[in-house]
C-alpha positions as a printed NumPy array, in Angstrom:
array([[  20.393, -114.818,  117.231],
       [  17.96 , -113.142,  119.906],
       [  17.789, -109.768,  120.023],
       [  18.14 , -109.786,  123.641],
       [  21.126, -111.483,  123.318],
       [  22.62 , -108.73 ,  120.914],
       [  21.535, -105.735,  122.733],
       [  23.015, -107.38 ,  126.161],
       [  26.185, -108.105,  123.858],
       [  26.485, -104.536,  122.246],
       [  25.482, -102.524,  125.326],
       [  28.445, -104.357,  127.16 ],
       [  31.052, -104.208,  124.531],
       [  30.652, -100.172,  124.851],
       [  29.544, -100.231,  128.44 ],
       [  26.899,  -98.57 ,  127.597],
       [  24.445,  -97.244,  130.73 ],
       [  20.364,  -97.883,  131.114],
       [  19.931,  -93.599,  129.864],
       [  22.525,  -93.865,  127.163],
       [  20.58 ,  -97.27 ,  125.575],
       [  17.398,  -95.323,  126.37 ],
       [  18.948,  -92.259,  124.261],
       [  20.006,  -94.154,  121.479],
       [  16.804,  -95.821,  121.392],
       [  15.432,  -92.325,  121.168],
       [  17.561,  -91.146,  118.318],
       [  15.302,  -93.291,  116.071],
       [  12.109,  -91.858,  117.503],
       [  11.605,  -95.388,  119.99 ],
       [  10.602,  -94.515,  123.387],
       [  11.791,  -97.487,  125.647],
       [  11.259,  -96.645,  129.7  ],
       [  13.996,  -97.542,  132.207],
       [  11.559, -100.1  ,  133.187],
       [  11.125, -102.17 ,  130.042],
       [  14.707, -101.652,  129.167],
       [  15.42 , -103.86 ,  132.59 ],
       [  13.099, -106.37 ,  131.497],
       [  15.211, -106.713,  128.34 ],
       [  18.214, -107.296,  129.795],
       [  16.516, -109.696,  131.987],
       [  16.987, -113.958,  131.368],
       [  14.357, -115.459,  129.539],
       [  12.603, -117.896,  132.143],
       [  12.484, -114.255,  134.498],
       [   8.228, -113.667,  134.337],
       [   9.059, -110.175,  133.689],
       [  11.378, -110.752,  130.848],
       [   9.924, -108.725,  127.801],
       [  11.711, -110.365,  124.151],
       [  13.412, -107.239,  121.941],
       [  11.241, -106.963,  118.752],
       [  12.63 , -106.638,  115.731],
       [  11.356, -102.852,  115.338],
       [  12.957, -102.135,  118.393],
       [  16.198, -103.335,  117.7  ],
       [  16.629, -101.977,  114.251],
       [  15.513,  -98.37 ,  115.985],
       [  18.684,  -99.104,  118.542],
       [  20.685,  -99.872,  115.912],
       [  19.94 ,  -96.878,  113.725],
       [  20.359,  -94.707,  116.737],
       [  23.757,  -96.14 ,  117.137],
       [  24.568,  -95.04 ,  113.541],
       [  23.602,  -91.447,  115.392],
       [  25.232,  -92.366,  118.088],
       [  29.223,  -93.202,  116.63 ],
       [  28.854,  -91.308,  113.621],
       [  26.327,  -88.179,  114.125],
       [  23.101,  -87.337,  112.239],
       [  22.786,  -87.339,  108.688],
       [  21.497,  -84.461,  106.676],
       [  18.785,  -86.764,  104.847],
       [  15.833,  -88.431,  106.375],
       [  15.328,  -89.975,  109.345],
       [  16.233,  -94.301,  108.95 ],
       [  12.469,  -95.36 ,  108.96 ],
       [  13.21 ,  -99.163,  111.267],
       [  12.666, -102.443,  109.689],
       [   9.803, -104.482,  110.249],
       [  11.904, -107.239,  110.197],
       [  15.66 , -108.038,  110.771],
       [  18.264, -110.213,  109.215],
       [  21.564, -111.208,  110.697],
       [  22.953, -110.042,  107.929],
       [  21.04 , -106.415,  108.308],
       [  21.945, -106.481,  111.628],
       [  26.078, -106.781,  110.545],
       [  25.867, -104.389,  108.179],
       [  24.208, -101.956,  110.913],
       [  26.773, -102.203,  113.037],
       [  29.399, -102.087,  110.029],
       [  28.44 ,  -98.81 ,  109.221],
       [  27.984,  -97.464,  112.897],
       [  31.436,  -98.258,  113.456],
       [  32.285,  -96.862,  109.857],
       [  34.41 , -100.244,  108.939],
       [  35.765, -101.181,  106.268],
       [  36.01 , -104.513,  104.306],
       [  39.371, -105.279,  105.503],
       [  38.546, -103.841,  109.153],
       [  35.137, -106.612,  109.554],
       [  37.941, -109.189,  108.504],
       [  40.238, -107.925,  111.44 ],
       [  37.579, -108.051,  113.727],
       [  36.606, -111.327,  112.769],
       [  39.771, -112.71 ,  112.815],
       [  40.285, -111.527,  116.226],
       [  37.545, -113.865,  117.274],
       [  39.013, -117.018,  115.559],
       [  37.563, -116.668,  111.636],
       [  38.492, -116.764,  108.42 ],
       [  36.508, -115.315,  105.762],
       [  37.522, -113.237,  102.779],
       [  36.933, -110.36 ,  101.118],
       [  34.857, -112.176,   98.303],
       [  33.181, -114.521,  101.401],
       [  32.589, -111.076,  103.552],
       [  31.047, -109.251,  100.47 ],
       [  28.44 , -111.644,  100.114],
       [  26.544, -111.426,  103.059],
       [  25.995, -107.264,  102.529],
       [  24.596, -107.844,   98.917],
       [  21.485, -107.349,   98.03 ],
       [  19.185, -110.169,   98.706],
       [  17.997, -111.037,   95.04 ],
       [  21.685, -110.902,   94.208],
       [  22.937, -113.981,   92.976],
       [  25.824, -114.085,   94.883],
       [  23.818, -113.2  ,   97.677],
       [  25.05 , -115.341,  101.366],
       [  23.058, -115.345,  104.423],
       [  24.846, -114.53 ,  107.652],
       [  24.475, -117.308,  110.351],
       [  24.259, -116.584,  113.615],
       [  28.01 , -118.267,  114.094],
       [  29.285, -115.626,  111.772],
       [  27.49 , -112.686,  113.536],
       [  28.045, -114.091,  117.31 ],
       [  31.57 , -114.491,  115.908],
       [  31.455, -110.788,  115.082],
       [  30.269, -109.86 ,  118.188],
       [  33.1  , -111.673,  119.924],
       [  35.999, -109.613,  117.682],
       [  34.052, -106.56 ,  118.848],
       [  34.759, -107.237,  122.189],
       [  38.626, -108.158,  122.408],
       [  38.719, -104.93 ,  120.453],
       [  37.298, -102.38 ,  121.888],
       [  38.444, -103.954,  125.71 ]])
């Protein structure tokens, strides 16, 4: 998926406003200004349309962990160079503190089936054997549950 795309998706789903995106940004240590944050949510044949790296969105994401569940006692989440669907699913898993059963709730909402063996596999380790990558149909479908949810 683009990160554009998710950001637009998440920020809506919680109705989130242009300074509380730029806070949770900030959480992470990622200063975004008002300005670029527009150009984000902008469509992608705008000339000022500026993509969502993949630093950037793992910093949103960890500040959303801040965000829903407070700051932990430990380190600071140092942001991936690079995302995975299925890194960004399990960010959002733990930011909403869900369980197995509650990701199959919310997926079901949306119109699929998986279960708890076929949901494990996608937040194993990669050099697991049983290891699944999440396709952007899974995680859009996510995204989707999320919404009738918490609307």
């Amino acid at each position: 998926m683009i990160n554009n795309d998710i950001l637009r998706r998440i920020s809506t789903i919680f109705g989130f406003s242009n300074e509380q995106l730029i806070d949770i940004f900030s959480f992470n240590e990622c200063e975004i200004s008002k300005e670029k944050l527009v150009c984000f949510f902008k469509e992608k044949d705008d000339d000022t349309y500026i993509e969502v790296s993949d630093v950037e969105l793992a910093s949103f994401l960890n500040g959303l962990i801040v965000e829903k569940r407070g700051a932990s006692d430990g380190p600071k989440r140092i942001a991936e160079q690079a995302l995975s669907n299925n890194a960004i699913f399990n960010k959002l898993k733990i930011a909403l503190a869900l369980k197995a059963e509650d990701v199959i709730a919310v997926l079901e909402l949306a119109g699929l089936s998986l279960t708890k063996y076929e949901l494990s596999s996608l937040f194993r380790n990669v050099n697991h054997t049983r290891y699944r990558e999440c396709s952007d149909e899974v995680l859009s479908t996510f995204l989707k549950g999320l919404k009738i949810k918490f609307q």
